[in-house]
MOPAC internal coordinates of N, CA, C and O (Angstrom, degrees):
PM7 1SCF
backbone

  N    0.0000 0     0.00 0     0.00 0    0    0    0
  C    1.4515 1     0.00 0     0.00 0    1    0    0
  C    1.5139 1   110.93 1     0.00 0    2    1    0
  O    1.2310 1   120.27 1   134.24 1    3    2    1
  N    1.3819 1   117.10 1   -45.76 1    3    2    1
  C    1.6919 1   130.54 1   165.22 1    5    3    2
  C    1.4741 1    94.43 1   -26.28 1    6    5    3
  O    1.2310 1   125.96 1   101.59 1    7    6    5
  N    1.4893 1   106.16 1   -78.41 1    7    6    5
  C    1.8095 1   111.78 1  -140.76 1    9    7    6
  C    1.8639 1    86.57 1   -79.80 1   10    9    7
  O    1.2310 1   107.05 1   162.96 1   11   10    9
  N    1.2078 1   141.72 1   -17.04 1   11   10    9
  C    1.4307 1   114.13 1   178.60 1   13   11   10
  C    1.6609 1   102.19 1   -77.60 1   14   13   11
  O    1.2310 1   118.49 1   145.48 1   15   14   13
  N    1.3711 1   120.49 1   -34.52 1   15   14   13
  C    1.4405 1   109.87 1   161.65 1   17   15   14
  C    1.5389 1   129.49 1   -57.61 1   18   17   15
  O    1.2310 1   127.05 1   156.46 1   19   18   17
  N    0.9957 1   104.04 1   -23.54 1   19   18   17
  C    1.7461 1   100.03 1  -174.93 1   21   19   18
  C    1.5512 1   111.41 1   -84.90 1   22   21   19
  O    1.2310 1   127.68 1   145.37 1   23   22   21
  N    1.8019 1   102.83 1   -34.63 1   23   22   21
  C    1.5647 1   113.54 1   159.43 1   25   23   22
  C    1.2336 1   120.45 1   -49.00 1   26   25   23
  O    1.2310 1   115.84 1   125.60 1   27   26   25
  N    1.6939 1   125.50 1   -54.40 1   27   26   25
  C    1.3641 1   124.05 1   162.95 1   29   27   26
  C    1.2002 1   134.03 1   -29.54 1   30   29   27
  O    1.2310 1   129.49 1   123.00 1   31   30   29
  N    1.7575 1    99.31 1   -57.00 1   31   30   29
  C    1.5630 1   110.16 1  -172.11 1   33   31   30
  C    1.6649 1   112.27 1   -80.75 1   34   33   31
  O    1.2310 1   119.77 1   152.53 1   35   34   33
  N    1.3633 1   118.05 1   -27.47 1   35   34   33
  C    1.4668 1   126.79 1   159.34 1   37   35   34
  C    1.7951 1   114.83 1   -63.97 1   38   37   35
  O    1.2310 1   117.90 1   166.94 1   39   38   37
  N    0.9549 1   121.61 1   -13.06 1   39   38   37
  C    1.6614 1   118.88 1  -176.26 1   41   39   38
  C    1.6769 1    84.72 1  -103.70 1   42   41   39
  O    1.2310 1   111.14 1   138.62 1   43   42   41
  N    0.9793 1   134.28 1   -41.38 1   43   42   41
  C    1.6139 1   139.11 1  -151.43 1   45   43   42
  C    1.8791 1    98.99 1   -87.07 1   46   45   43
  O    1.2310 1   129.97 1   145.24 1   47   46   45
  N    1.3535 1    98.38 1   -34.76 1   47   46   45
  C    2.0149 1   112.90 1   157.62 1   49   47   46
  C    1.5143 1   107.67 1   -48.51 1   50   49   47
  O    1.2310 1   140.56 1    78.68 1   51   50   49
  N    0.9730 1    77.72 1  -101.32 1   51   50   49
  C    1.5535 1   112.30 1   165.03 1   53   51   50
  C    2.0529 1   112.77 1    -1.09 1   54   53   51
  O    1.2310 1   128.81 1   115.07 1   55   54   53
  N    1.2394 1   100.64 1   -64.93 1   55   54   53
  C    1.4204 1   112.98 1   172.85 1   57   55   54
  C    1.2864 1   128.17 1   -62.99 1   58   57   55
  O    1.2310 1   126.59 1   120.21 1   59   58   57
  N    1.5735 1   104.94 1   -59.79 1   59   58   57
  C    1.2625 1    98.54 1   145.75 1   61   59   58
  C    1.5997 1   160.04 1   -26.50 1   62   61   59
  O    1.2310 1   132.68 1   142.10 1   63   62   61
  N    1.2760 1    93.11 1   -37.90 1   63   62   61
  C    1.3097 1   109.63 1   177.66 1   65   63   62
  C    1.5738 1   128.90 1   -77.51 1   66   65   63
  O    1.2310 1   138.11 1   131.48 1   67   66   65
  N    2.2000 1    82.50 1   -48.52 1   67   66   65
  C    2.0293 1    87.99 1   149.22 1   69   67   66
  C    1.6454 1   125.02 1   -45.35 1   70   69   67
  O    1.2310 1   125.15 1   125.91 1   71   70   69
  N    1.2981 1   107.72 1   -54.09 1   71   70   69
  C    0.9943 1    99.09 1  -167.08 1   73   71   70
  C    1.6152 1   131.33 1   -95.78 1   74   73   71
  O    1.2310 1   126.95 1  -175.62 1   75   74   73
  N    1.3686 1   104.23 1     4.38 1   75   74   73
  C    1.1557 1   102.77 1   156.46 1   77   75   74
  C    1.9173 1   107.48 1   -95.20 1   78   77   75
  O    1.2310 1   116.75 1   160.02 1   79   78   77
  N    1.1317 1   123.79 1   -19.98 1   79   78   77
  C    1.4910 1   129.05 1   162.06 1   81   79   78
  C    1.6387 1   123.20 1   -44.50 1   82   81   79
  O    1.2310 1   127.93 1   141.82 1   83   82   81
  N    1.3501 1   102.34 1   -38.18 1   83   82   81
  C    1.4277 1   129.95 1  -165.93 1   85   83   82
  C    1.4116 1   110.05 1   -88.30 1   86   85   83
  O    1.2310 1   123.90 1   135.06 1   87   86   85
  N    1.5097 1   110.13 1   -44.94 1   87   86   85
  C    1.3188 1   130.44 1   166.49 1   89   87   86
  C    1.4321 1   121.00 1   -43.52 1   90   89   87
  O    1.2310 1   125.26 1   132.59 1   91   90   89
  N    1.1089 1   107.51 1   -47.41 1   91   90   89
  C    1.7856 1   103.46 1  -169.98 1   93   91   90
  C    1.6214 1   112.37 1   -82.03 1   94   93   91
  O    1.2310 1   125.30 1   154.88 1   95   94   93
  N    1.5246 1   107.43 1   -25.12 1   95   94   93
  C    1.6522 1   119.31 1  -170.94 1   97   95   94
  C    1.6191 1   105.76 1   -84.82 1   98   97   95
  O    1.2310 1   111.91 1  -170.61 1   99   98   97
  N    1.8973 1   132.85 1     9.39 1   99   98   97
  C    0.8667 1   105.48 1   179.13 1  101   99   98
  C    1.7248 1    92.71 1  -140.41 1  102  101   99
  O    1.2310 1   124.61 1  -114.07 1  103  102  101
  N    1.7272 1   108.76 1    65.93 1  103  102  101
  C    1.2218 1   118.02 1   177.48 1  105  103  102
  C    1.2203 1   108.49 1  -127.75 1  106  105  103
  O    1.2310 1   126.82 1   -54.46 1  107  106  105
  N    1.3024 1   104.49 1   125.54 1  107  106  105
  C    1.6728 1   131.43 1  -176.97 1  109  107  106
  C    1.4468 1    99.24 1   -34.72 1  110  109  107
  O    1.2310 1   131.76 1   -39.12 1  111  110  109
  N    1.2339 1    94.90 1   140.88 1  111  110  109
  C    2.2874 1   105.90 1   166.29 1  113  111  110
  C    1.7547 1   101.64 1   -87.42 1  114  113  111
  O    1.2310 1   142.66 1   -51.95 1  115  114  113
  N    1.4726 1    73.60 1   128.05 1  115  114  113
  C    1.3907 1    96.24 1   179.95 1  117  115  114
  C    1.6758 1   126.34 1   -44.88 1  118  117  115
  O    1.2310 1   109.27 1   -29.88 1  119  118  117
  N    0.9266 1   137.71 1   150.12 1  119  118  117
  C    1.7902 1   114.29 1  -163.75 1  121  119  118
  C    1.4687 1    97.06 1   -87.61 1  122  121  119
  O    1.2310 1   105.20 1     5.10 1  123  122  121
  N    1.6919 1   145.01 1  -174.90 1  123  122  121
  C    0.8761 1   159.75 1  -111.53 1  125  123  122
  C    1.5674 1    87.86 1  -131.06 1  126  125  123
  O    1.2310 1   107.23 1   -44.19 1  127  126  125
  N    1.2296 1   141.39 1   135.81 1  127  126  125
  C    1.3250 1   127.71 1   161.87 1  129  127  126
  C    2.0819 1   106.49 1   -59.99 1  130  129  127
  O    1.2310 1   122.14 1   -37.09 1  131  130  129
  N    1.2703 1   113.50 1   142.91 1  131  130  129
  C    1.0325 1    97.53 1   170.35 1  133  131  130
  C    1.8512 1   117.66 1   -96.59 1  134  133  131
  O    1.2310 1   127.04 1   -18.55 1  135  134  133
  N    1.8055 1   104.06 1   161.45 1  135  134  133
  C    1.2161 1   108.69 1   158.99 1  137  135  134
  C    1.3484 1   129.08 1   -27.08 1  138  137  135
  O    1.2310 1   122.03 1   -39.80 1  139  138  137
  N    1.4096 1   113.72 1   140.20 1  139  138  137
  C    1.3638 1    99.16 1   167.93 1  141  139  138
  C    1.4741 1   121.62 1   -75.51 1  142  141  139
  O    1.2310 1    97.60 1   -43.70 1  143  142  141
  N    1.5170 1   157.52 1   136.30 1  143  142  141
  C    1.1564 1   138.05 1   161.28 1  145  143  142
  C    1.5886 1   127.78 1   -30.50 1  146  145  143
  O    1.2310 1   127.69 1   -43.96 1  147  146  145
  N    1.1953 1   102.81 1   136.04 1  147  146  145
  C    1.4864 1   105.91 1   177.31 1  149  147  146
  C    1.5065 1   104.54 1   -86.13 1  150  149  147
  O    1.2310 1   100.14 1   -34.86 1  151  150  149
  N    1.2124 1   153.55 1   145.14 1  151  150  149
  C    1.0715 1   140.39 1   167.21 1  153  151  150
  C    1.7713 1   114.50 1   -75.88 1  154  153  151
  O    1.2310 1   126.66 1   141.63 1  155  154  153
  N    0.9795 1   104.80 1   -38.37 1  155  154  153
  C    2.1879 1   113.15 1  -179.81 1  157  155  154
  C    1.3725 1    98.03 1   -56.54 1  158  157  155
  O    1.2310 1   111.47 1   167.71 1  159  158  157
  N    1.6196 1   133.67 1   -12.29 1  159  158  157
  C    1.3625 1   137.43 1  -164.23 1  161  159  158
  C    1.4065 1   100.46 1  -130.91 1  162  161  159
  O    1.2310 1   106.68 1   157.14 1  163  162  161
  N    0.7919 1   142.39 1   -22.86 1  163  162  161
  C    1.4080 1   140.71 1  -177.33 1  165  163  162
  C    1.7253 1   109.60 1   -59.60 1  166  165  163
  O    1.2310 1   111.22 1   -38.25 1  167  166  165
  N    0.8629 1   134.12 1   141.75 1  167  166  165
  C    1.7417 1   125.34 1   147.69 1  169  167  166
  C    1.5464 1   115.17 1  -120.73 1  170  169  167
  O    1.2310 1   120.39 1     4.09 1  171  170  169
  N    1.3438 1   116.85 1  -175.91 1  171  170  169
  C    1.1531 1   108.94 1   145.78 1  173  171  170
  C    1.6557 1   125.24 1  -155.60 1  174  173  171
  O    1.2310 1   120.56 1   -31.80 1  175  174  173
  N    1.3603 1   116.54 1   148.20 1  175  174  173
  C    1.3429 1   142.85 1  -160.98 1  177  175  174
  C    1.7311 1    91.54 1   -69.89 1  178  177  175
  O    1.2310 1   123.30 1   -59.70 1  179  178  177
  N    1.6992 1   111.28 1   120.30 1  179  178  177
  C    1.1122 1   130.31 1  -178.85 1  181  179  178
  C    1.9406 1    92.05 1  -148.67 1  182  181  179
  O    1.2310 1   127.02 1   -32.92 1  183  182  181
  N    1.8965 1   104.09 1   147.08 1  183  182  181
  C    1.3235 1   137.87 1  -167.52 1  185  183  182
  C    1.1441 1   147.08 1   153.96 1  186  185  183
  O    1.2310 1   115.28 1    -0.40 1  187  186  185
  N    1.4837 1   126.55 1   179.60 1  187  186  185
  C    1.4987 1   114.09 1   173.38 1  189  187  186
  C    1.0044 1    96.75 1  -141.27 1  190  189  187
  O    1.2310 1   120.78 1   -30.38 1  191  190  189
  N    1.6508 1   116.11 1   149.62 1  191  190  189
  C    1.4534 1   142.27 1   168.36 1  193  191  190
  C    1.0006 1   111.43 1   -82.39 1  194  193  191
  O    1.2310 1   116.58 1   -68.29 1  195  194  193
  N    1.3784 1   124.10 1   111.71 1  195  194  193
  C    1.7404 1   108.12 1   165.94 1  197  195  194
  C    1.9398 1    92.71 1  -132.67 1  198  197  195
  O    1.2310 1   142.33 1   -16.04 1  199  198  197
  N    1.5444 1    74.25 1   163.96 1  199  198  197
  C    1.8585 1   116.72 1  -166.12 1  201  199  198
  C    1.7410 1   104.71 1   -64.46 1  202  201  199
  O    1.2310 1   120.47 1   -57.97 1  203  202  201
  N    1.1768 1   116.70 1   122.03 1  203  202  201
  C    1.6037 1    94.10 1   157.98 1  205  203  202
  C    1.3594 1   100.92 1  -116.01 1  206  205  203
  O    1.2310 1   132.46 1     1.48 1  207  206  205
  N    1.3179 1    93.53 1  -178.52 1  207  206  205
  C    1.7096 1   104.29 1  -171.66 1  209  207  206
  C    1.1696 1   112.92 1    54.96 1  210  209  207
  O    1.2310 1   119.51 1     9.15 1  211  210  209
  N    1.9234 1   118.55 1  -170.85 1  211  210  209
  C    1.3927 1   104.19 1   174.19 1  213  211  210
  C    1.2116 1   114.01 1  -119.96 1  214  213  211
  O    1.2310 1   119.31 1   -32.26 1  215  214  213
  N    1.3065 1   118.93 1   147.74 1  215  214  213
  C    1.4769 1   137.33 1  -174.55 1  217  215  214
  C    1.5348 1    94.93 1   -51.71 1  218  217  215
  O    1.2310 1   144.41 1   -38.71 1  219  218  217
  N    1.6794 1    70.16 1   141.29 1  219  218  217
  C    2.3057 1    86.32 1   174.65 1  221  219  218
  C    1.4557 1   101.17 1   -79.73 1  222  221  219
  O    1.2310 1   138.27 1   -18.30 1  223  222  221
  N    1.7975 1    82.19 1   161.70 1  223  222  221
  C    1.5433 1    96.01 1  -175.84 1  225  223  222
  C    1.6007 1   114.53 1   -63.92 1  226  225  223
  O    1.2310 1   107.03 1   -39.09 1  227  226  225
  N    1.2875 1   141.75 1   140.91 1  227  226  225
  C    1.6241 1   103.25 1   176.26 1  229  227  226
  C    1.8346 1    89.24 1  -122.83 1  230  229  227
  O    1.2310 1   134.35 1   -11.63 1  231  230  229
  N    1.2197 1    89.86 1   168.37 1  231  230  229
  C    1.0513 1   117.88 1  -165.47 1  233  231  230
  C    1.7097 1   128.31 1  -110.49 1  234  233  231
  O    1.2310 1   122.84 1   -58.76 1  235  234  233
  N    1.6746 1   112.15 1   121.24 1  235  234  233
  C    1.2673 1   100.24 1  -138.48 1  237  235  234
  C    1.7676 1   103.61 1   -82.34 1  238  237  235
  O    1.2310 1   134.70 1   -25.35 1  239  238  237
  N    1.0566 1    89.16 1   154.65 1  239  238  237
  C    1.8474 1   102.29 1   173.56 1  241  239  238
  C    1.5847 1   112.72 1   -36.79 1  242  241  239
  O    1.2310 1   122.41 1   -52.27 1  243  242  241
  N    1.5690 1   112.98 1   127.73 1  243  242  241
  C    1.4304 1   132.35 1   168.94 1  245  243  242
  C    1.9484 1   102.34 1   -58.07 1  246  245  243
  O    1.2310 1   117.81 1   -54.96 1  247  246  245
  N    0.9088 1   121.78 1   125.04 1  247  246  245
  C    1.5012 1   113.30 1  -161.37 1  249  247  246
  C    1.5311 1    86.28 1  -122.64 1  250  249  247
  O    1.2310 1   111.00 1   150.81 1  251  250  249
  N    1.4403 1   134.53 1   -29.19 1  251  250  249
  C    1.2683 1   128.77 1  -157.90 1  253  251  250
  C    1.4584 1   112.93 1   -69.50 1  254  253  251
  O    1.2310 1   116.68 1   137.29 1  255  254  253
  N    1.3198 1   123.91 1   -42.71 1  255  254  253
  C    2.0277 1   124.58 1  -179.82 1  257  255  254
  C    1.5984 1    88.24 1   -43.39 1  258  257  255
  O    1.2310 1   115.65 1   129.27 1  259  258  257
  N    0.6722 1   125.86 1   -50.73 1  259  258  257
  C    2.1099 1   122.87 1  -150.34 1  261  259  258
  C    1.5640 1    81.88 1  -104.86 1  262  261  259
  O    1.2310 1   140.35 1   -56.13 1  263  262  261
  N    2.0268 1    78.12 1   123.87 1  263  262  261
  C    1.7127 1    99.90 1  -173.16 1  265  263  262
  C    1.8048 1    91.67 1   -75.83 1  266  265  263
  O    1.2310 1   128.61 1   -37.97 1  267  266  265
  N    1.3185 1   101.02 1   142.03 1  267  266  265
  C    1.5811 1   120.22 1   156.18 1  269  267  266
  C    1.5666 1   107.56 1    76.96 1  270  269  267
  O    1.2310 1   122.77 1  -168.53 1  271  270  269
  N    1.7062 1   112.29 1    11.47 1  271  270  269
  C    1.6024 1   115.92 1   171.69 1  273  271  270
  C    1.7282 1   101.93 1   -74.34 1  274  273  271
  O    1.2310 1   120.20 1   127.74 1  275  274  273
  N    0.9377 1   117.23 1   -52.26 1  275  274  273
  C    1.3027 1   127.45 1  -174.17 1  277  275  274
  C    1.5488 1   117.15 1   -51.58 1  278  277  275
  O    1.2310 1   120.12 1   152.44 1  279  278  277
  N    1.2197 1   117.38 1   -27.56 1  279  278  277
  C    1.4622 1   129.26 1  -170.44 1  281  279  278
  C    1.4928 1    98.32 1  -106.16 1  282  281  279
  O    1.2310 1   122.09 1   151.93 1  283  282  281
  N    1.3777 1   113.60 1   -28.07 1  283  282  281
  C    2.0169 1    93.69 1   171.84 1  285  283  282
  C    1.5020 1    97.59 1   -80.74 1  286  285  283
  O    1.2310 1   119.09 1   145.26 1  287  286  285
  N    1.2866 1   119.35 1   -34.74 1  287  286  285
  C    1.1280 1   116.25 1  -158.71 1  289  287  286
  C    1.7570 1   119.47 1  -100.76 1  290  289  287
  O    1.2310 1   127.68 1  -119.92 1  291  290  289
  N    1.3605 1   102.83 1    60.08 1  291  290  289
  C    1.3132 1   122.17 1  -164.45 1  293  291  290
  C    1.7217 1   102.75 1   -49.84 1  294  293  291
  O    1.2310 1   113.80 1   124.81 1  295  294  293
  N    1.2891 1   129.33 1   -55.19 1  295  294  293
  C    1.1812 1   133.12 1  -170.72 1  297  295  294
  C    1.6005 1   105.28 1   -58.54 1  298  297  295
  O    1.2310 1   112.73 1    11.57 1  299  298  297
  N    1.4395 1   131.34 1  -168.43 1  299  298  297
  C    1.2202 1   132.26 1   139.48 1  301  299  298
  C    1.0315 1   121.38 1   -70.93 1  302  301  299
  O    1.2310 1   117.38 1   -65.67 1  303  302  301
  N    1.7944 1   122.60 1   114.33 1  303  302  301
  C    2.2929 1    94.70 1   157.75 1  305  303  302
  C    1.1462 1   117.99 1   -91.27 1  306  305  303
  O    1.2310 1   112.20 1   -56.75 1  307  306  305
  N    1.3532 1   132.32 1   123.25 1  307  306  305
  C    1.4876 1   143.95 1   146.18 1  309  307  306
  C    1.4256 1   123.77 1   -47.09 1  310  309  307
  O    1.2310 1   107.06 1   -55.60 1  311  310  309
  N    0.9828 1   141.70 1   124.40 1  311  310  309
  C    1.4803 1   148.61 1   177.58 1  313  311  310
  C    1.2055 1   105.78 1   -53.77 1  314  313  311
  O    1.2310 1   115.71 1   -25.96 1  315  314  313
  N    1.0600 1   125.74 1   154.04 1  315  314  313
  C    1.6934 1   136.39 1   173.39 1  317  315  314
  C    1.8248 1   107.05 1   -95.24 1  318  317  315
  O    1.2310 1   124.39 1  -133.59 1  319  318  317
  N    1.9253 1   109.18 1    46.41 1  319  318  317
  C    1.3798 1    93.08 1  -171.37 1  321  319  318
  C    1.7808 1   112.94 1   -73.94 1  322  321  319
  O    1.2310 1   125.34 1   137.49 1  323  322  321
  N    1.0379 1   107.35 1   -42.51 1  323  322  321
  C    1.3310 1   122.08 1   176.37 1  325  323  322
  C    1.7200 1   122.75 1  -110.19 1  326  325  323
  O    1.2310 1   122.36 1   -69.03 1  327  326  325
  N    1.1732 1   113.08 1   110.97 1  327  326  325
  C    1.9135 1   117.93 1  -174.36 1  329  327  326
  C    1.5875 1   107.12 1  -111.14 1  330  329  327
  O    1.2310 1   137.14 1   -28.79 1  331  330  329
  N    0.8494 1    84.41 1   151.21 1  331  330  329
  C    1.7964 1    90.26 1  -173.10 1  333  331  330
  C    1.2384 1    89.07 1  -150.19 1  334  333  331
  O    1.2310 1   126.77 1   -31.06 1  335  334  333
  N    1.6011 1   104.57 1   148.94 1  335  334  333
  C    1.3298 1   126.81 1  -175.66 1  337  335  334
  C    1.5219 1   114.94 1  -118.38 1  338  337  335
  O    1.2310 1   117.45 1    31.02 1  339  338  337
  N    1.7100 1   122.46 1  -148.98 1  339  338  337
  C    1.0970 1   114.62 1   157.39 1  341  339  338
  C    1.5004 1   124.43 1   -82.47 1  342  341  339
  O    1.2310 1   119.69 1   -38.54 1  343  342  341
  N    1.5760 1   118.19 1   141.46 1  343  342  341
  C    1.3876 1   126.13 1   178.47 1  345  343  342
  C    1.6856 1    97.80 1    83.89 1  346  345  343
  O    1.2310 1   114.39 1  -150.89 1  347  346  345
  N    1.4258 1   128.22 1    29.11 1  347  346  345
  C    1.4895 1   123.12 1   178.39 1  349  347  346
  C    1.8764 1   110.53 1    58.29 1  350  349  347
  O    1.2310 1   136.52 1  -157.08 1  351  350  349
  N    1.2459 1    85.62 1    22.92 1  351  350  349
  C    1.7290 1    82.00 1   161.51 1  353  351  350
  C    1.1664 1   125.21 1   -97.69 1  354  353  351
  O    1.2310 1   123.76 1   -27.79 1  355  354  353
  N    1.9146 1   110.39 1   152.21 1  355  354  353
  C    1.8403 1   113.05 1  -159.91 1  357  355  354
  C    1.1331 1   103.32 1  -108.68 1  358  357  355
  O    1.2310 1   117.52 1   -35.43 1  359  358  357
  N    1.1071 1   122.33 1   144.57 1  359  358  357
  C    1.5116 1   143.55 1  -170.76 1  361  359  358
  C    1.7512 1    95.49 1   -94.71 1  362  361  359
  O    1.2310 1   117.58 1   -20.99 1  363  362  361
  N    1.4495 1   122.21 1   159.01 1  363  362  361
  C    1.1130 1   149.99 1   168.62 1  365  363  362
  C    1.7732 1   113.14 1    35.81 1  366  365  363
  O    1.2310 1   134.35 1  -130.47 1  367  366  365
  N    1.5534 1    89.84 1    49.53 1  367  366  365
  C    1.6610 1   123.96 1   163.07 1  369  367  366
  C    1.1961 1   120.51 1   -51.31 1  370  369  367
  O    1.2310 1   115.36 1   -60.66 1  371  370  369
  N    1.5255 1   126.41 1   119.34 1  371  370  369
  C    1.5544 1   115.40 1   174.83 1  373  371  370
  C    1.5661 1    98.35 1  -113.90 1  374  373  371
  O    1.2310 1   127.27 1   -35.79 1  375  374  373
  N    1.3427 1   103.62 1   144.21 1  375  374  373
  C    1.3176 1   105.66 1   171.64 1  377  375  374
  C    1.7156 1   101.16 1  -132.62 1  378  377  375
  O    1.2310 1   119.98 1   -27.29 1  379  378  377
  N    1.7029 1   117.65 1   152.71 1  379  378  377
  C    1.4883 1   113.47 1  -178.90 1  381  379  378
  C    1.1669 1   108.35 1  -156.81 1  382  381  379
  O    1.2310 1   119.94 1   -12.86 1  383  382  381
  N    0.8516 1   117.72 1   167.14 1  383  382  381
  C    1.8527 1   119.19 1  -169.20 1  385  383  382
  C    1.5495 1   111.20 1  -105.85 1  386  385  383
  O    1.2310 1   131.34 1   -70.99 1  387  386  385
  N    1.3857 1    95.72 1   109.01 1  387  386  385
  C    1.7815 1   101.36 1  -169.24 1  389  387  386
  C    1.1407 1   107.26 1   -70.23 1  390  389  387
  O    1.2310 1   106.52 1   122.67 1  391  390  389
  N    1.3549 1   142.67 1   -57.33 1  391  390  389
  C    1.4277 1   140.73 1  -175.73 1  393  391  390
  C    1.7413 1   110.53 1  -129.47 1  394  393  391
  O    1.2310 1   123.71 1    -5.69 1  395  394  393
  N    1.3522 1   110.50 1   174.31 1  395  394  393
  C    1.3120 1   112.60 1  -170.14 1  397  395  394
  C    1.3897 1   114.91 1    81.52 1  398  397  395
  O    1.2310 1   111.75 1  -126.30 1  399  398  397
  N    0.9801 1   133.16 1    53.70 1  399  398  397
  C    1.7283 1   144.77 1  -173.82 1  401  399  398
  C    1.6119 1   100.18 1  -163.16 1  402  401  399
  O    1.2310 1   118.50 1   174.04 1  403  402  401
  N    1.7330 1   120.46 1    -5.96 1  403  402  401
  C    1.4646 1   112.12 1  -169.42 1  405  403  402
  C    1.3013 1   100.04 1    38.01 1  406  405  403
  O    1.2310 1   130.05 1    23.40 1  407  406  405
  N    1.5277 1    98.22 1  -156.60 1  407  406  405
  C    1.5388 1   106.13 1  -163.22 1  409  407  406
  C    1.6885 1   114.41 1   -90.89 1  410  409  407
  O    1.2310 1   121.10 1  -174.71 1  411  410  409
  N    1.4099 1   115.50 1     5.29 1  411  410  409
  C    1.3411 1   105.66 1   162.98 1  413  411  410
  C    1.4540 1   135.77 1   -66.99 1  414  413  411
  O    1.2310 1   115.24 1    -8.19 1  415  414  413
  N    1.2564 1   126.63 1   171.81 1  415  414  413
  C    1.4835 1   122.31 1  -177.16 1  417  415  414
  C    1.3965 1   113.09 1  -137.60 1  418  417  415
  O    1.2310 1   112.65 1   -79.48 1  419  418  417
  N    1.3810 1   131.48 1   100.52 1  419  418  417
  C    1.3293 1   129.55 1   159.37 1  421  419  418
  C    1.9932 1   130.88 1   -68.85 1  422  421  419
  O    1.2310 1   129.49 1   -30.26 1  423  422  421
  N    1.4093 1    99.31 1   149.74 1  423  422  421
  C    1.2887 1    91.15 1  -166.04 1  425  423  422
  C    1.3981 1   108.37 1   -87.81 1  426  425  423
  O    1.2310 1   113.77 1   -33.26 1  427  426  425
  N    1.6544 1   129.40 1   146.74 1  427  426  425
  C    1.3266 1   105.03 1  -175.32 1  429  427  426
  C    1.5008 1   115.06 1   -87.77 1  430  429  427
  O    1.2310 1   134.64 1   -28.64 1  431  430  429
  N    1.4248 1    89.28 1   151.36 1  431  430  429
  C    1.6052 1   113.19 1  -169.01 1  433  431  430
  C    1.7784 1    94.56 1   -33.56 1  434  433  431
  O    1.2310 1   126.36 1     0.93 1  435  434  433
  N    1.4563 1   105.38 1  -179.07 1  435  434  433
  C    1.7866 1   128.74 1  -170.99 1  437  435  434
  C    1.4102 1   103.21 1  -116.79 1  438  437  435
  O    1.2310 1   122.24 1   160.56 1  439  438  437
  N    1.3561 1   113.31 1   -19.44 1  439  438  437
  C    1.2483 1   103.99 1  -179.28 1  441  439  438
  C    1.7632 1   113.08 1  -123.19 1  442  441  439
  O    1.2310 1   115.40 1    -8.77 1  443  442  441
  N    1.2728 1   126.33 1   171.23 1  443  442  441
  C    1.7396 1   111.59 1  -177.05 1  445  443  442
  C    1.8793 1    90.13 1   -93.31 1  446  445  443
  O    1.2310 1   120.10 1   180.00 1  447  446  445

């Protein structure tokens, strides 16, 4: 009974060690600190999104799997996939800069 415990706790060593060994040697390189911005080079991305055509119908949330959704939620809820405003403008727009940043990464700003 001794030596199948000591086998245990020696294989259970043992493993450990791979894998915390193994662990540290397969972590990504850190990216490059980036430049600081120049300001004479800097710009910035200003606009509006608007809708063409007309927004699909959407379709309201299955409420019945989840006990007692259906009963608070007497009405239909519709998802907020698509919002439109005034003049066919879209609400909660992402815009991002596909290339031209090389491989650095800036953090986004704190303020909108």
């Amino acid at each position: 009974m001794i030596q199948r415990c000591n086998f245990r706790l020696a294989l259970f060593v043992a493993s450990a060690i791979v894998v915390i060994g193994c662990g540290s040697s397969h972590r990504a390189a850190p990216l490059p600190s980036a430049p600081p911005v120049d300001p004479a080079t800097a710009a910035e991305v200003t606009g509006t999104v608007k809708f063409e055509g007309r927004p699909p119908a959407l379709k309201p949330i299955d409420m019945s799997a989840a006990r007692g959704c259906d009963q608070v939620n007497r009405k239909p809820v519709v998802p907020p996939v698509v919002l439109t405003g005034p003049g066919d403008t879209l609400a909660n727009v992402v815009v991002f800069v596909k290339s031209g940043l090389g491989h650095y990464r800036y953090p986004a700003p704190q303020t909108p």
